[in-house]
N, C-alpha and C positions, 0 to 999 in steps of 0.2 A: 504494500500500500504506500502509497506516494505521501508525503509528508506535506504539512501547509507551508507556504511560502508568503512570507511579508516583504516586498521588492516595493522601496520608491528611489525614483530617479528623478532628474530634471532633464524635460525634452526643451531644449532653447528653440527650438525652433516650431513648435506646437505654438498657433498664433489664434486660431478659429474654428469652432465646434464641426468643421469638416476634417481637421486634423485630429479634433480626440474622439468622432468616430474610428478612423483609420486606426487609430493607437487602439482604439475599443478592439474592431474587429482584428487585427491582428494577435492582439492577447487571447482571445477568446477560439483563435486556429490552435495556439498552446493549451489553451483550457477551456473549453466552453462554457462551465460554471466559474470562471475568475471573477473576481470584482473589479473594476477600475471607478480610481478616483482620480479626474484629472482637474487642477485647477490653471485655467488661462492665464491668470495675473502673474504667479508665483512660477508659472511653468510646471509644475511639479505633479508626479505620475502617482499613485499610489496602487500598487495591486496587489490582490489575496487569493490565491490558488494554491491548487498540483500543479509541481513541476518548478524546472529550477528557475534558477533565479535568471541564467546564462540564455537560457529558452526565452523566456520573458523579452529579456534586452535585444537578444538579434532577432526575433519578432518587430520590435517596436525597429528595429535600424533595416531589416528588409522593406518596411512599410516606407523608407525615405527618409525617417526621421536619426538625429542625432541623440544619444541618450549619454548623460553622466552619470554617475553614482551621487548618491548621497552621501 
């Protein structure tokens, strides 16, 4: 059984609710039951699933986006 994963990062380049669908669906090819929390202002990604944390990240970076670590 796959372990819960707490992953936030800052996508700088997330600007407009058509980027944190993208960000959505991309996480959700890693996990279909993930949560995302994304906030505009702050840039900042928050998600809660299976699966690792690495999955998550180059999900979000296949979709076009750049991601940092927290």
């Amino acid at each position: 059984m796959a372990s819960e994963t707490k992953l936030e990062v800052s996508v700088p380049d997330m600007d407009c609710s058509s980027c944190v669908r993208a960000i959505t669906s991309a996480v959700h090819e890693v996990d279909p039951q993930a949560t995302v929390a994304a906030d505009l202002q702050s840039k900042k990604v928050v998600i809660g699933g299976n699966g690792a944390a690495e999955r998550f990240v180059e999900a979000i970076r296949g979709a076009g986006f750049s991601v940092a670590a927290q």
